[in-house]
MOPAC internal coordinates of N, CA, C and O (Angstrom, degrees):
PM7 1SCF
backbone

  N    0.0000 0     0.00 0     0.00 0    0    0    0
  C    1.4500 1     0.00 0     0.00 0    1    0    0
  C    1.5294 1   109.26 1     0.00 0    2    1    0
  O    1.2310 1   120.92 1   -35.52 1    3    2    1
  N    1.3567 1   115.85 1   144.48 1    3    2    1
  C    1.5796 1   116.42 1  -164.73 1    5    3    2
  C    1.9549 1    96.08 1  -109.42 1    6    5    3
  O    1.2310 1   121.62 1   -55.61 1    7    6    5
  N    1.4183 1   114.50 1   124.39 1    7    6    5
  C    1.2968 1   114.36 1   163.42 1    9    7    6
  C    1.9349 1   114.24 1   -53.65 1   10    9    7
  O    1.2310 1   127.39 1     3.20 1   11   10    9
  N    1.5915 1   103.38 1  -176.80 1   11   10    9
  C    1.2475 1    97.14 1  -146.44 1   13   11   10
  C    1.8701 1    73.94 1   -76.34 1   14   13   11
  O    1.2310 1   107.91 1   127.95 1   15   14   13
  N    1.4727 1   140.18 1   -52.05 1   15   14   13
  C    1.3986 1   141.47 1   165.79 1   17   15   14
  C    1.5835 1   110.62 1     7.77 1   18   17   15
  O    1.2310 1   128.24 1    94.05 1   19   18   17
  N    1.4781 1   101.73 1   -85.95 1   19   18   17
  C    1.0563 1   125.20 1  -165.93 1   21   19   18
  C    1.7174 1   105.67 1   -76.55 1   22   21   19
  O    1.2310 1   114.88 1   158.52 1   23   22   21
  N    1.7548 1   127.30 1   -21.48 1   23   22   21
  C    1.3530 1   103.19 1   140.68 1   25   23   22
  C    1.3608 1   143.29 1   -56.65 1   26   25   23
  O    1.2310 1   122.25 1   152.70 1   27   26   25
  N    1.5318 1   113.30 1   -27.30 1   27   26   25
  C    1.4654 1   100.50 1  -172.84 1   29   27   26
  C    1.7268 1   113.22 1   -82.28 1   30   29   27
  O    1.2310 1   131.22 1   149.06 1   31   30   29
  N    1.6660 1    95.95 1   -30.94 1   31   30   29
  C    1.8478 1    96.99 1   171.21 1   33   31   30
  C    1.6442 1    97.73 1   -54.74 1   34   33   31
  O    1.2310 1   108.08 1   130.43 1   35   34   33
  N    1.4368 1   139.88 1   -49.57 1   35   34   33
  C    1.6246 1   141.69 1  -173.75 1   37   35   34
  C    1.5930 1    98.82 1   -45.67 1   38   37   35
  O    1.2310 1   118.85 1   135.50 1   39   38   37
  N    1.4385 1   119.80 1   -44.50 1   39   38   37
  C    1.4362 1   106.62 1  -160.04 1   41   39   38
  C    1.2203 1    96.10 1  -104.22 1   42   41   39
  O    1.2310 1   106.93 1   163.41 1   43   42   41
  N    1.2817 1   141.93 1   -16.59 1   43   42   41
  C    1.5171 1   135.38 1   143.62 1   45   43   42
  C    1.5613 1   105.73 1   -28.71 1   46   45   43
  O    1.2310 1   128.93 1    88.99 1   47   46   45
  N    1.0900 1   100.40 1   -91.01 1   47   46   45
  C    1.8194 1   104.12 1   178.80 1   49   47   46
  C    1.3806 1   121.55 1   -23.95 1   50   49   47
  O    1.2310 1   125.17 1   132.17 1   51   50   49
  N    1.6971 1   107.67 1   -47.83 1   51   50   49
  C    1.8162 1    99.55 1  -169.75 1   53   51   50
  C    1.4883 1    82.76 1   -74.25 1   54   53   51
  O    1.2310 1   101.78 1    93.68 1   55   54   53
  N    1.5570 1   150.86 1   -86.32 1   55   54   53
  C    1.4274 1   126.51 1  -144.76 1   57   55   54
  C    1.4878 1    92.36 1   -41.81 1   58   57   55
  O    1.2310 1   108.76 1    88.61 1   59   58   57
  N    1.0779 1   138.63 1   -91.39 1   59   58   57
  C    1.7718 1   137.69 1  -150.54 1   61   59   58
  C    1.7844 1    90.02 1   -15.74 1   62   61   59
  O    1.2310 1   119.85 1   143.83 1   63   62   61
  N    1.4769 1   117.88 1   -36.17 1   63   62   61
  C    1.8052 1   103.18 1  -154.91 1   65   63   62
  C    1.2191 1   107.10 1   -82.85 1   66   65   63
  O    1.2310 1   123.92 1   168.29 1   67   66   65
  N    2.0450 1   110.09 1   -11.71 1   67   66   65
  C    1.2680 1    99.93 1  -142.30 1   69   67   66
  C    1.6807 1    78.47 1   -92.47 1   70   69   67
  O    1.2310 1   122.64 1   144.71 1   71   70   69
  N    1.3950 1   112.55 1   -35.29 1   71   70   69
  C    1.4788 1   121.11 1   160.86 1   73   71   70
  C    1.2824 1   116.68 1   -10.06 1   74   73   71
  O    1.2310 1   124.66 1   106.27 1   75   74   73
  N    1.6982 1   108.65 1   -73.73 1   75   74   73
  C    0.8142 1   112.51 1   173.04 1   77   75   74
  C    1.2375 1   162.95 1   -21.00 1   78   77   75
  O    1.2310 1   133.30 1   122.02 1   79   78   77
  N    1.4885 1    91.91 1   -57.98 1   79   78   77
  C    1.5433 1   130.00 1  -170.61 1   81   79   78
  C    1.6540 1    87.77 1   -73.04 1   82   81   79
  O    1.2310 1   120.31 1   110.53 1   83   82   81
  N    1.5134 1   117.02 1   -69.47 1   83   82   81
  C    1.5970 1   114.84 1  -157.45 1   85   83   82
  C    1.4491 1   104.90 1   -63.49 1   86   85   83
  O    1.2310 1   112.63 1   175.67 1   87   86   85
  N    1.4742 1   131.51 1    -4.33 1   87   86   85
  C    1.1069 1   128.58 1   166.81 1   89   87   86
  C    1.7780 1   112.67 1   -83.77 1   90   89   87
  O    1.2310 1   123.31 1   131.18 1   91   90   89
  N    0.9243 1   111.25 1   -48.82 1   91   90   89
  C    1.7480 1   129.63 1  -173.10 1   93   91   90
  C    1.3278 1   112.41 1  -108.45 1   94   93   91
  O    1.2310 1   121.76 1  -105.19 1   95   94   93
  N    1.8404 1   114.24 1    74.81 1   95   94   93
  C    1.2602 1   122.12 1  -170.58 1   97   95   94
  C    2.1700 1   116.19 1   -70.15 1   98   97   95
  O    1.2310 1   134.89 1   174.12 1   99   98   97
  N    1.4150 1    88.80 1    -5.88 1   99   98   97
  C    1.5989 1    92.54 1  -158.49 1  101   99   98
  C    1.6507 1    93.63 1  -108.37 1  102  101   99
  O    1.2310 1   112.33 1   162.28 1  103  102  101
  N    1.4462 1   132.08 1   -17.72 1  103  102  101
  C    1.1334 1   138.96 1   159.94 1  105  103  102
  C    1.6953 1   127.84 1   -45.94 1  106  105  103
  O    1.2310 1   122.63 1   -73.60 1  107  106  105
  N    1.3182 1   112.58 1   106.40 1  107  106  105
  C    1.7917 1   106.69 1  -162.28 1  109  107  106
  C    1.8219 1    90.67 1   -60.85 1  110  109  107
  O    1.2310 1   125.17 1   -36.25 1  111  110  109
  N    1.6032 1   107.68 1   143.75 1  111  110  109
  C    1.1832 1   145.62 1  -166.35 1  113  111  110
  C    1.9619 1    93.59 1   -47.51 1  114  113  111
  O    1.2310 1   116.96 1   139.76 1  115  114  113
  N    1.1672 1   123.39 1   -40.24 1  115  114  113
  C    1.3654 1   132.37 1  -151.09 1  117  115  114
  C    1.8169 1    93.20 1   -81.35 1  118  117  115
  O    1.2310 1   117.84 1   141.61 1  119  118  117
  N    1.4316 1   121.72 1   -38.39 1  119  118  117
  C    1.2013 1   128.19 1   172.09 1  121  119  118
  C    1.3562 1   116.72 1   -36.20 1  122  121  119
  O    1.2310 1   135.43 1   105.90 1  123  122  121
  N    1.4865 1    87.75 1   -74.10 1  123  122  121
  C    2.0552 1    91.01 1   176.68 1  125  123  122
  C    1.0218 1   119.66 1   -26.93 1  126  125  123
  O    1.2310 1   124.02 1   115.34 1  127  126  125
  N    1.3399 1   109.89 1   -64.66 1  127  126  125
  C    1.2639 1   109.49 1  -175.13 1  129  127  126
  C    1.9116 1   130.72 1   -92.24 1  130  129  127
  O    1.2310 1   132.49 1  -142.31 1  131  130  129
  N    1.5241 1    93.48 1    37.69 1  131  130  129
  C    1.6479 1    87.92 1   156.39 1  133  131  130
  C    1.0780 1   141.40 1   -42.35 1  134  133  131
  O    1.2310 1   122.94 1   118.61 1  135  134  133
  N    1.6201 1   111.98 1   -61.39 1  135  134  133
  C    1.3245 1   115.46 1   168.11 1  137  135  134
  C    1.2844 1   136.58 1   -37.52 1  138  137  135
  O    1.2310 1   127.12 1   136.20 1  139  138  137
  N    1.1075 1   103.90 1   -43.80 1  139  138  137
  C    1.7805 1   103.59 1  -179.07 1  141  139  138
  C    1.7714 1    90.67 1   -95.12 1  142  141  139
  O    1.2310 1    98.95 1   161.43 1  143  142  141
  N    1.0843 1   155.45 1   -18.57 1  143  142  141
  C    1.8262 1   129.36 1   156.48 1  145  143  142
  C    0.8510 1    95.80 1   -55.74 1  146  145  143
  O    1.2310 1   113.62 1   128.37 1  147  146  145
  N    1.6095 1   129.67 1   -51.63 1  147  146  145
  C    1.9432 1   106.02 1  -162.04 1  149  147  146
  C    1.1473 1   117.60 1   -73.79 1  150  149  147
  O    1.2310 1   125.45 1   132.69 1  151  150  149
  N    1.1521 1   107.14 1   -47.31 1  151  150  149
  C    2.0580 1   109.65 1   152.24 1  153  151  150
  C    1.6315 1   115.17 1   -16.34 1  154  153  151
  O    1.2310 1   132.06 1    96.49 1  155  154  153
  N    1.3659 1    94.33 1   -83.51 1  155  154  153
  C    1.7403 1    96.11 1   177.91 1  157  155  154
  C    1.7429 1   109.48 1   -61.47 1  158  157  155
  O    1.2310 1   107.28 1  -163.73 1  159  158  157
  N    0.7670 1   141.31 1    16.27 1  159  158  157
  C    1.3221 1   137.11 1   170.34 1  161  159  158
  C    1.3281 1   108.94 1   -98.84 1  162  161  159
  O    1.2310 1   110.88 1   129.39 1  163  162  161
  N    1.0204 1   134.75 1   -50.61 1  163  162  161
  C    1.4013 1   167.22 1  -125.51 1  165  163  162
  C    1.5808 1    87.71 1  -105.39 1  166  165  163
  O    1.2310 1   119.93 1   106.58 1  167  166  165
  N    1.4051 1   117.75 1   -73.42 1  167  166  165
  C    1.4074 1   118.32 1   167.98 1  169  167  166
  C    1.4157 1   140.02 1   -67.51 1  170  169  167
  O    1.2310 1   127.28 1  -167.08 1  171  170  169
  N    1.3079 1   103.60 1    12.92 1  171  170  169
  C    1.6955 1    94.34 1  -161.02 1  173  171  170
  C    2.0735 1    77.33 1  -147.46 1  174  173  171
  O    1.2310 1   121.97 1   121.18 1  175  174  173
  N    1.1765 1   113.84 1   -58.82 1  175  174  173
  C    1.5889 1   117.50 1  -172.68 1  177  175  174
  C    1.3911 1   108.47 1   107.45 1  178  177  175
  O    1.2310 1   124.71 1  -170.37 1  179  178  177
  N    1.5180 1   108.57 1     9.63 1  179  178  177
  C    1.5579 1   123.05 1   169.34 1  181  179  178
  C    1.7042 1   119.67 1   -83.12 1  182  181  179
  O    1.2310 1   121.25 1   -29.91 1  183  182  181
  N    1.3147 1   115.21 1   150.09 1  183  182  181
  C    1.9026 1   106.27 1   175.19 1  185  183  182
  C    1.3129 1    74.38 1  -108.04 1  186  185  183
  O    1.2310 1   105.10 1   -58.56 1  187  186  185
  N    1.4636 1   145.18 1   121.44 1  187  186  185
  C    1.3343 1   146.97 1    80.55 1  189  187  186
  C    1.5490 1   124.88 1   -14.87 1  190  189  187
  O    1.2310 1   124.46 1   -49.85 1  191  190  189
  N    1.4829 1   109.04 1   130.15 1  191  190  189
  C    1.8202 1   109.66 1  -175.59 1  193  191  190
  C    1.2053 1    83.76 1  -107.70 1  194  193  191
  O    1.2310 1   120.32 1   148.06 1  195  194  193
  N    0.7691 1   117.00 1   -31.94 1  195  194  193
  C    2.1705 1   112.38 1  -150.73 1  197  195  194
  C    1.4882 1   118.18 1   -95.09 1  198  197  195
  O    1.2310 1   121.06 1   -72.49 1  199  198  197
  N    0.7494 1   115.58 1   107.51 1  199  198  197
  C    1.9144 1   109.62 1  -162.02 1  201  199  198
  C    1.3424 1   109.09 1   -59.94 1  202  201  199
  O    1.2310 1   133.31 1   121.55 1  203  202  201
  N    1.5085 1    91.87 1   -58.45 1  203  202  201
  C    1.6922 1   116.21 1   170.20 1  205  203  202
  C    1.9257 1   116.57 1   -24.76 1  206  205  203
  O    1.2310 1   125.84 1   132.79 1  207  206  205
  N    1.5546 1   106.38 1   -47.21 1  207  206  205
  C    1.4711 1   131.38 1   169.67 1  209  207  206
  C    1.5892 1   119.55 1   -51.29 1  210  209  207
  O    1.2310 1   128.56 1   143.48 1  211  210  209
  N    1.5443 1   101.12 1   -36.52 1  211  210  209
  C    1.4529 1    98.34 1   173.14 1  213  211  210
  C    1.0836 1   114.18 1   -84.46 1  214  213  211
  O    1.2310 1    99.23 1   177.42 1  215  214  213
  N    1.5462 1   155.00 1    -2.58 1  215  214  213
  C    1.1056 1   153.03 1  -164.81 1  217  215  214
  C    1.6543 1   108.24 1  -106.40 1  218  217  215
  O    1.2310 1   117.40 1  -166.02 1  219  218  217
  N    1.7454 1   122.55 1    13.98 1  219  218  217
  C    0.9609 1   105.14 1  -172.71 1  221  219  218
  C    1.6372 1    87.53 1  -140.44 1  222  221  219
  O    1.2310 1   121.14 1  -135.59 1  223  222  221
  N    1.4355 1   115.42 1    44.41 1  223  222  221
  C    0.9429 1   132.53 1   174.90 1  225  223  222
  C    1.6831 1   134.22 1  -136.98 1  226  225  223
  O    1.2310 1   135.16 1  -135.14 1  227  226  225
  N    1.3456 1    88.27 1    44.86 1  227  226  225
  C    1.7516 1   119.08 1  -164.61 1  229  227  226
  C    1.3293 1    96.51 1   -92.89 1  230  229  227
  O    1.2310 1   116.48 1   -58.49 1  231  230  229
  N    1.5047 1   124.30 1   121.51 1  231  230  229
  C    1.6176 1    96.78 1   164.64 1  233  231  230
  C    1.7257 1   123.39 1   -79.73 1  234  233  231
  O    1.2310 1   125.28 1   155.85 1  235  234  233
  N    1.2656 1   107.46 1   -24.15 1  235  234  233
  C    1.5455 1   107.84 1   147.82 1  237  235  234
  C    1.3020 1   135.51 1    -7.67 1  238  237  235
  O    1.2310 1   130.34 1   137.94 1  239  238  237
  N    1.8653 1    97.67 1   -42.06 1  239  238  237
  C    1.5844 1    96.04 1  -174.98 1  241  239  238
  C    1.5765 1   116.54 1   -98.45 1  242  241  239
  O    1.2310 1   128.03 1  -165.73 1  243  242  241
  N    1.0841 1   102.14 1    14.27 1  243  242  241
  C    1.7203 1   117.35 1  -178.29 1  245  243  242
  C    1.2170 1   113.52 1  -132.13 1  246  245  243
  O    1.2310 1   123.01 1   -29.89 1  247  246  245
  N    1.7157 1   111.84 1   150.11 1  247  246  245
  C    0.9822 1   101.16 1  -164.35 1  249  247  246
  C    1.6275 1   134.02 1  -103.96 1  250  249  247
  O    1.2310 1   102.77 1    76.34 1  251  250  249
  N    1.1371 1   149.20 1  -103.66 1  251  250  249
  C    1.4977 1   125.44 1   162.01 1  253  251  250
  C    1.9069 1   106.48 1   -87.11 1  254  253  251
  O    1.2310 1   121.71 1    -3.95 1  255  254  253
  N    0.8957 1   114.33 1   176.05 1  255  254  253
  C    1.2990 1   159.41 1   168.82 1  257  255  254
  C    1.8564 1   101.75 1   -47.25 1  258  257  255
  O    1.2310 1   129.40 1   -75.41 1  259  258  257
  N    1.0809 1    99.49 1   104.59 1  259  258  257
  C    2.0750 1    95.94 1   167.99 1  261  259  258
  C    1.5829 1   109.26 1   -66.63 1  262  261  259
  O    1.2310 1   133.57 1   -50.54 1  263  262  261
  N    1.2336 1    91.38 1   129.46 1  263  262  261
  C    1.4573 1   117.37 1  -178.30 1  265  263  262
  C    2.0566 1   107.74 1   -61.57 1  266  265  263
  O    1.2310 1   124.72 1   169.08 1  267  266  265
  N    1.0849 1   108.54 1   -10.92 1  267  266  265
  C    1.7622 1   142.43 1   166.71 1  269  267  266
  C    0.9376 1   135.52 1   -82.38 1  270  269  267
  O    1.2310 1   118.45 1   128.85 1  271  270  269
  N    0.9696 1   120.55 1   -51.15 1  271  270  269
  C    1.7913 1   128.53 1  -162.78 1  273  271  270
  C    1.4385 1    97.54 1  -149.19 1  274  273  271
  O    1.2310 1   118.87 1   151.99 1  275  274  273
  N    1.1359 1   119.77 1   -28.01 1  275  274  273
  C    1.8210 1   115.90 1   164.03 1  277  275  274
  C    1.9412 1    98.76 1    87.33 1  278  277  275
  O    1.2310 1   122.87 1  -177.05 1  279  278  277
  N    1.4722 1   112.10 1     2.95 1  279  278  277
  C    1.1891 1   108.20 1   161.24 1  281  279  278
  C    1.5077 1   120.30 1   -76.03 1  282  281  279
  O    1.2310 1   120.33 1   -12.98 1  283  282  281
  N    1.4330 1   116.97 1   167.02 1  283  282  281
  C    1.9751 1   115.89 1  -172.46 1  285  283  282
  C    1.1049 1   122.17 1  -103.08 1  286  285  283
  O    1.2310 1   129.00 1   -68.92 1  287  286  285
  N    1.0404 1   100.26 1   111.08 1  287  286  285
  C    1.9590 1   109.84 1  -176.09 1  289  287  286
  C    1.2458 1    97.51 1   -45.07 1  290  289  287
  O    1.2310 1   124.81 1   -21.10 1  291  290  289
  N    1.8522 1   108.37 1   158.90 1  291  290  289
  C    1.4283 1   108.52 1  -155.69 1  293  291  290
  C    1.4748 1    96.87 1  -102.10 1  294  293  291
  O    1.2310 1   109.35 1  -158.94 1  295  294  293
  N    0.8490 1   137.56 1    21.06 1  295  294  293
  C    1.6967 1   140.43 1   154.25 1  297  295  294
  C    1.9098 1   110.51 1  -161.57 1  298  297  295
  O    1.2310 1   126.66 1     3.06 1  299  298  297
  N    1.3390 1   104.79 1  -176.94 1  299  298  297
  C    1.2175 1    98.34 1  -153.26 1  301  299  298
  C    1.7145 1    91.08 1   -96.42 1  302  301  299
  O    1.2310 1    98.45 1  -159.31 1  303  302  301
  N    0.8791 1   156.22 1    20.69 1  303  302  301
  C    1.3030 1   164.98 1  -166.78 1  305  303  302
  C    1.6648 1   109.50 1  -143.60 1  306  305  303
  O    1.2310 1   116.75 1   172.99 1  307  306  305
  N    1.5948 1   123.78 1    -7.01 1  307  306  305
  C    1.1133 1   124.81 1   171.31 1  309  307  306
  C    1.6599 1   112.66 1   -43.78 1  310  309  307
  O    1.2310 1   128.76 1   -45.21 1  311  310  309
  N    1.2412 1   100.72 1   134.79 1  311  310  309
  C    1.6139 1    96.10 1   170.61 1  313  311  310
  C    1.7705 1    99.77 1  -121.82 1  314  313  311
  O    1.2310 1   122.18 1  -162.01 1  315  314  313
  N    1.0055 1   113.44 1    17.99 1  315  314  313
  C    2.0930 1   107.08 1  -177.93 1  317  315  314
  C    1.2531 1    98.56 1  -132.92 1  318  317  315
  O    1.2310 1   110.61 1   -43.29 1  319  318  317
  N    1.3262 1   135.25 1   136.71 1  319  318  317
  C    1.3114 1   135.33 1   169.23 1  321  319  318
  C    1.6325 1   108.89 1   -88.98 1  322  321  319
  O    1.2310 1   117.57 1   -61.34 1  323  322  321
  N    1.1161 1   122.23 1   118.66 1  323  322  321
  C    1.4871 1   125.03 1  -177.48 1  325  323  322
  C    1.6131 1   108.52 1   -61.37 1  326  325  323
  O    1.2310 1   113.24 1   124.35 1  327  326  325
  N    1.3199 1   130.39 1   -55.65 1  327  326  325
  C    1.3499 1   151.68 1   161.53 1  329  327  326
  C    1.6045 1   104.91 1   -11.29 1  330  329  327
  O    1.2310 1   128.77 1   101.34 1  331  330  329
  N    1.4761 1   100.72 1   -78.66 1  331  330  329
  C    1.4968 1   126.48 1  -142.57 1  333  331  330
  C    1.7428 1   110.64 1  -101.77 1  334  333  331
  O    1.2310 1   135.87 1   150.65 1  335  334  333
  N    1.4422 1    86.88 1   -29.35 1  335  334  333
  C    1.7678 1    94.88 1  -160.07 1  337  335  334
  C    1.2941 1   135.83 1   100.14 1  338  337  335
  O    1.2310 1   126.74 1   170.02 1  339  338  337
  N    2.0635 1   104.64 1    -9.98 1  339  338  337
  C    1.0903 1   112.01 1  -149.26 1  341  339  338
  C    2.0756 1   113.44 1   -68.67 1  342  341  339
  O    1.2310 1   122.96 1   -13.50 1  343  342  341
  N    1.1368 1   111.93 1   166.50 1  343  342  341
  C    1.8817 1    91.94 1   170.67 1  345  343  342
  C    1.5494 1    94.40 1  -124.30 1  346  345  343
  O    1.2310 1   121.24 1   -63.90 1  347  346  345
  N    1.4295 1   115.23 1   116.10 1  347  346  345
  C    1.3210 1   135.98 1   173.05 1  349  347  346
  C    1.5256 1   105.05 1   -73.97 1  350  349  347
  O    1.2310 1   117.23 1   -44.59 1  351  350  349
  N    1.8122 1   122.87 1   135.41 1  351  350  349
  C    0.9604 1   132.83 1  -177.80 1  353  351  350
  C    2.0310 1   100.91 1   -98.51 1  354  353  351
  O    1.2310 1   134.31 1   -56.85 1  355  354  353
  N    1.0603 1    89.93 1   123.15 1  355  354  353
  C    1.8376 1   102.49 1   165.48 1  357  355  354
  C    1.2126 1   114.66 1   -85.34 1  358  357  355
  O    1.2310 1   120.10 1   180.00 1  359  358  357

């Protein structure tokens, strides 16, 4: 999961790819976006193919931590833990 830091350098990178791409129509799609795979590689020790894949890996977009299983409710107003079952009090 990428802090909010290391999201905005992530979404820096995908425009630069998307840049890319509409500049360098004959360039396979995976090119563009080097920068941000080696990025996420670099930070995580993962090969990511899918650029698209890293952008849904913000912890930003989830919400705290189950008080249960210590997995992240899937928004920040979640009250059900998908995981566990747990029912989080607001």
């Amino acid at each position: 999961m990428l802090d909010s830091e290391e999201g905005k350098i992530a979404s820096k990178l995908l425009a630069e790819g998307f840049q890319e791409a509409r500049r360098q129509i004959k360039t396979p799609i995976s090119e563009n976006f080097r920068k941000l795979l080696d990025y996420y590689k670099d930070l995580t020790g993962y090969e990511e193919t899918n650029h698209n894949a890293i952008m849904h890996h913000f912890i930003d977009m989830y919400g705290p931590d189950c008080e249960n299983c210590g997995k992240p409710y899937r928004t920040e107003t979640a009250t059900f833990c998908p995981k566990c079952g747990n029912k989080r009090q607001l």
